[in-house]
MDTraj code that builds the backbone (N, CA, C; nanometers):
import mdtraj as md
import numpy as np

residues = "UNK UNK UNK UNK UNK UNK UNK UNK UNK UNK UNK UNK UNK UNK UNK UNK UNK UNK UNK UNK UNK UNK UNK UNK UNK UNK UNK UNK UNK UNK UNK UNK UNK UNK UNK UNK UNK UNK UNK UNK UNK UNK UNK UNK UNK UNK UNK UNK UNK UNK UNK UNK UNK UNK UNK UNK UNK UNK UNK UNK UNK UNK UNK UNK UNK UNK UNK UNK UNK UNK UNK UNK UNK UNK UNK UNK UNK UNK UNK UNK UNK UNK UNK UNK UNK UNK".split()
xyz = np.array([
    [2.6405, 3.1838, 0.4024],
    [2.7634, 3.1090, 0.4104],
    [2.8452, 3.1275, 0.2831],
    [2.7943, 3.1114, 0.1379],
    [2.8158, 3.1432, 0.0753],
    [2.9284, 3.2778, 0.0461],
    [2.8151, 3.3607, 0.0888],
    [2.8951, 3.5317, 0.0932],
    [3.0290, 3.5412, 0.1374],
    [2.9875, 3.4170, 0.2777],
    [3.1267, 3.4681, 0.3135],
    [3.2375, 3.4374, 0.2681],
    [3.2162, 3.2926, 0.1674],
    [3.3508, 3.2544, 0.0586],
    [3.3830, 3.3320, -0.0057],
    [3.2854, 3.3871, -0.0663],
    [3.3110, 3.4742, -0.2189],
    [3.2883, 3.5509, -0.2591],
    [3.3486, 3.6668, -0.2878],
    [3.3608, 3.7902, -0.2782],
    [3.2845, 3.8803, -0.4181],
    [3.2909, 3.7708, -0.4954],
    [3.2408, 3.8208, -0.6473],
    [3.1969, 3.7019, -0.7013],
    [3.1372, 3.7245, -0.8113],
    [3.0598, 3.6454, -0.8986],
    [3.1309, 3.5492, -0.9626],
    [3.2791, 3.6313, -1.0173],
    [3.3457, 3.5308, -1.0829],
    [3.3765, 3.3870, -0.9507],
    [3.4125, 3.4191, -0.8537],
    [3.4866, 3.3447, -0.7349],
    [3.3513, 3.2334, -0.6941],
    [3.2647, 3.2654, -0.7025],
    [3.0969, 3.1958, -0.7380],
    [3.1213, 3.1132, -0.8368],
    [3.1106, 3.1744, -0.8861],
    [3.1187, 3.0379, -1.0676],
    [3.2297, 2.9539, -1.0392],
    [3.3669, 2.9650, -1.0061],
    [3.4574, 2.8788, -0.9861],
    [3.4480, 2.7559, -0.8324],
    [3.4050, 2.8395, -0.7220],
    [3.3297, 2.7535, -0.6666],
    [3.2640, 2.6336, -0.6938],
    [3.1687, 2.6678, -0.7420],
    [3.0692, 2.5778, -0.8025],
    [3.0973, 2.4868, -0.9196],
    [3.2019, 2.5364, -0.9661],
    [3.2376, 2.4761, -1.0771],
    [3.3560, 2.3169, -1.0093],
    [3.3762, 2.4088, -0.8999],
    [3.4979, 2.3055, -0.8284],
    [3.3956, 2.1926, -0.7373],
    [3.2921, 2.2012, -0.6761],
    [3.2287, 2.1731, -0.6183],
    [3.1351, 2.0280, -0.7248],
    [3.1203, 2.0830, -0.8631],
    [3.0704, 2.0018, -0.9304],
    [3.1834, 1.8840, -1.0013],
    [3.2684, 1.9151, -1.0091],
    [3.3966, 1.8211, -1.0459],
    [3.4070, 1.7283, -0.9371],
    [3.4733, 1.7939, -0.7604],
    [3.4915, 1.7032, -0.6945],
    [3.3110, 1.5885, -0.6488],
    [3.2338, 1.6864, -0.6728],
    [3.1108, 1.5070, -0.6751],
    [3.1372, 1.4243, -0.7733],
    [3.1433, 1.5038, -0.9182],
    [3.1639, 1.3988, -0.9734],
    [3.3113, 1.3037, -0.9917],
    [3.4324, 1.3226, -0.9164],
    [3.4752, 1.2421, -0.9041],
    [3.4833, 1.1469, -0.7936],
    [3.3891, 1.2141, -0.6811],
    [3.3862, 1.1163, -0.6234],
    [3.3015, 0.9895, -0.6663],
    [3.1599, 1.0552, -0.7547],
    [3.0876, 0.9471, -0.8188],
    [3.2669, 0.8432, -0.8939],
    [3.2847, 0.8839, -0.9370],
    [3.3758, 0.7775, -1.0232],
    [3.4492, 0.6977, -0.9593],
    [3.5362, 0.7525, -0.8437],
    [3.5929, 0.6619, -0.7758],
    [3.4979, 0.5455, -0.7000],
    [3.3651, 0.5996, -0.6954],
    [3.2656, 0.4740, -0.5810],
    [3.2275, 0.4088, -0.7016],
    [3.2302, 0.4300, -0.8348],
    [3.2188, 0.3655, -0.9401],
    [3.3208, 0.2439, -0.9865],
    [3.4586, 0.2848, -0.9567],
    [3.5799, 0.2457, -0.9624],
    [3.5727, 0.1202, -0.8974],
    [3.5264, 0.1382, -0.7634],
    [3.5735, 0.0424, -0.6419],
    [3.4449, -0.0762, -0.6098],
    [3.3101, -0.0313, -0.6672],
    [3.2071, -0.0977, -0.6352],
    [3.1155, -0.1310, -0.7455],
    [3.1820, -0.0779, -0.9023],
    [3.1332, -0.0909, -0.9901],
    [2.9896, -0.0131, -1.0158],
    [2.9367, -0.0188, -1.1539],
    [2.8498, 0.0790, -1.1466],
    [2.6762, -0.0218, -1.1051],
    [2.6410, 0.0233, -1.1020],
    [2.4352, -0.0220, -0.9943],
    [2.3805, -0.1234, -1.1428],
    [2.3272, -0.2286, -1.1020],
    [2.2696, -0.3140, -1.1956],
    [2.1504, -0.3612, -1.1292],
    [2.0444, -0.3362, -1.2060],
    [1.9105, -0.4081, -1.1415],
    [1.9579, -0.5740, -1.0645],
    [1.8502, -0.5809, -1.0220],
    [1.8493, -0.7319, -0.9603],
    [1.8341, -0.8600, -1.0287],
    [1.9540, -0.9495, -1.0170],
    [1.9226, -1.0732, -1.0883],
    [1.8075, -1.1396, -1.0094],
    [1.7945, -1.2615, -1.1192],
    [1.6486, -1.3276, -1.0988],
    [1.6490, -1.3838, -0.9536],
    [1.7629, -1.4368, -0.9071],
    [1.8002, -1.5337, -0.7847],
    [1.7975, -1.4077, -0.6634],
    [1.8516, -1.3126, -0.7015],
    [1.8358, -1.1874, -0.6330],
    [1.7197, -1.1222, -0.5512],
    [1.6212, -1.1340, -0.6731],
    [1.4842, -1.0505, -0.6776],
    [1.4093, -1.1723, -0.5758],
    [1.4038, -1.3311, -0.5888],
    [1.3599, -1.4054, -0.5336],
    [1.3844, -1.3906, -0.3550],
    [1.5144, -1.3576, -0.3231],
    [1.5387, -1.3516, -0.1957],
    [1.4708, -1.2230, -0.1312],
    [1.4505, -1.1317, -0.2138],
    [1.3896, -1.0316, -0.1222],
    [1.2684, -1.0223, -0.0645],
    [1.2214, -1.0257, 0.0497],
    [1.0887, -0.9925, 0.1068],
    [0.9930, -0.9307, 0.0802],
    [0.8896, -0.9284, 0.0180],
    [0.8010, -0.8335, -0.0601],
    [0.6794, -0.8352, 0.0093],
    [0.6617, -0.7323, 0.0855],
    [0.5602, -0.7352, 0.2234],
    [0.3814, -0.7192, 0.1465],
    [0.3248, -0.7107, 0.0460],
    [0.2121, -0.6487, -0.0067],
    [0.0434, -0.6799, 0.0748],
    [-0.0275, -0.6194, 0.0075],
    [-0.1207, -0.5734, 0.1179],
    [-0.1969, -0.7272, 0.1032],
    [-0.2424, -0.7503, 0.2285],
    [-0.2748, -0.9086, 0.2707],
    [-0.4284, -0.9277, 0.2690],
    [-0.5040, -1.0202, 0.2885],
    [-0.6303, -1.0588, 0.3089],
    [-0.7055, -1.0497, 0.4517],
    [-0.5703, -1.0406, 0.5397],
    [-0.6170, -1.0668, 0.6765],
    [-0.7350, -0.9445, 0.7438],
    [-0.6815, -0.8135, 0.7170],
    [-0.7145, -0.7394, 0.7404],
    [-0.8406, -0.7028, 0.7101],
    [-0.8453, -0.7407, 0.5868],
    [-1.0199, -0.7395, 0.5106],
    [-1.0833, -0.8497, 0.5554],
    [-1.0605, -0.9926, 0.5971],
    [-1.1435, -1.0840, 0.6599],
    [-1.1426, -1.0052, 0.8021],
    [-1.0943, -0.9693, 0.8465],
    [-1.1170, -0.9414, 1.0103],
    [-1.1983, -0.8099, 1.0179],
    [-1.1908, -0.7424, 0.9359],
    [-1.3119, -0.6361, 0.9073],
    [-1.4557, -0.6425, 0.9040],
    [-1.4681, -0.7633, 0.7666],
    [-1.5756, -0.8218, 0.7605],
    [-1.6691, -0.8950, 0.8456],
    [-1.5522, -0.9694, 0.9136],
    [-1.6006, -1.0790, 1.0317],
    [-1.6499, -0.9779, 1.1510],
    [-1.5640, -0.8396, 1.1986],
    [-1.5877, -0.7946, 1.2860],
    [-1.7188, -0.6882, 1.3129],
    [-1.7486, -0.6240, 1.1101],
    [-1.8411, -0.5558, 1.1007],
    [-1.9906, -0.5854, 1.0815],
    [-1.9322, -0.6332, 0.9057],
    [-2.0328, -0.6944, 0.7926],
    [-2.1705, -0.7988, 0.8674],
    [-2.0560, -0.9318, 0.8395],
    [-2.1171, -1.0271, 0.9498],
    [-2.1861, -1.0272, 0.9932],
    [-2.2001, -0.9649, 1.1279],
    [-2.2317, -0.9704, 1.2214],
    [-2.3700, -0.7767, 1.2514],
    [-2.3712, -0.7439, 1.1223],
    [-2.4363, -0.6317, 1.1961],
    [-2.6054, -0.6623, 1.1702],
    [-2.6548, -0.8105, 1.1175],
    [-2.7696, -0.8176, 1.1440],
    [-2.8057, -0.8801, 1.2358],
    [-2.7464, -0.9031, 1.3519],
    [-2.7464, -1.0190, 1.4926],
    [-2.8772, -1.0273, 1.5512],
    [-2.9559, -0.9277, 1.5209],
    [-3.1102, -0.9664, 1.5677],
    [-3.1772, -0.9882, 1.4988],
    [-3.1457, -0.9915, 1.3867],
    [-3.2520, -1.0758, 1.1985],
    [-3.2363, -1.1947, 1.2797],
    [-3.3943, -1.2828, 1.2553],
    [-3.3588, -1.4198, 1.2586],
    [-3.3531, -1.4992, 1.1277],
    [-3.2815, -1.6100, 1.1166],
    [-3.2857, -1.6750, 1.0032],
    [-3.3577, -1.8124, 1.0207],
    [-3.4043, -1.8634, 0.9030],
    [-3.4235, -1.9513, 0.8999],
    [-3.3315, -2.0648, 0.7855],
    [-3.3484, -2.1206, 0.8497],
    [-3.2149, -2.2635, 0.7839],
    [-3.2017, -2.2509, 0.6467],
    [-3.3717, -2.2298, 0.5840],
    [-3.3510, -2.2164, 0.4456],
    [-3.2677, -2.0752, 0.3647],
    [-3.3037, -1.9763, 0.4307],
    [-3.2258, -1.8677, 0.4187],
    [-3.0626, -1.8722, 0.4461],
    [-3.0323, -1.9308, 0.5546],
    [-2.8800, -1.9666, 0.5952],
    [-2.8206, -2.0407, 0.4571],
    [-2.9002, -2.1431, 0.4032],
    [-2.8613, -2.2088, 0.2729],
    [-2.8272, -2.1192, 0.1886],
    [-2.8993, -2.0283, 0.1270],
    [-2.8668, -1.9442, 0.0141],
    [-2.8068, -1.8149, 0.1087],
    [-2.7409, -1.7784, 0.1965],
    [-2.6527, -1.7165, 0.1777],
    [-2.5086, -1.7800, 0.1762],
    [-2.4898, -1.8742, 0.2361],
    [-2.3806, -1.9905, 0.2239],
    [-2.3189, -2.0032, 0.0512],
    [-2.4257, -1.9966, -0.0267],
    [-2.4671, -2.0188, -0.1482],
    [-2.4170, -1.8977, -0.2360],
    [-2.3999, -1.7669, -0.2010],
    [-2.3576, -1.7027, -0.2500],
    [-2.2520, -1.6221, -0.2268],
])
top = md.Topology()
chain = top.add_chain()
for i, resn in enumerate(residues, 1):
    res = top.add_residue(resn, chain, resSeq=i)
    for name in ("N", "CA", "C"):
        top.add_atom(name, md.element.get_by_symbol(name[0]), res)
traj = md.Trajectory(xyz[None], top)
């Protein structure tokens, strides 16, 4: 696509050279109109939703695996105590 703009090297460099001006003025004008990016104020940061990794998933693991994979051990009450216990 290129090629087919430009015929020579010099016509390349000016390209590109035009290409890098008009981004950066468009950066300036969205700078102009919306001001430039500022981290989040405190009241800000509070409203946002912060999804992080939960407990549920690891209790329902446990409960579904751990738990339950000695189901034919029998216990006795005193044993039930000290694992309760720890």
């Amino acid at each position: 696509m290129i090629e087919s703009m430009c015929s020579s090297m010099q016509e390349l460099k000016q390209l590109v050279a035009f290409n890098r001006k008009k981004c950066a003025f468009q950066h300036y004008e969205l700078n102009k109109v919306h001001g430039t990016c500022q981290p989040f104020t405190e009241n800000e940061y509070k409203q946002v939703k912060i999804y992080q990794k939960s407990n549920y998933s690891k209790r329902k693991k446990h409960v579904y695996t751990s738990y339950w994979r000695e189901y034919t051990q029998k216990y006795t009450v005193n044993q039930l105590k000290l694992i309760n216990k720890v």
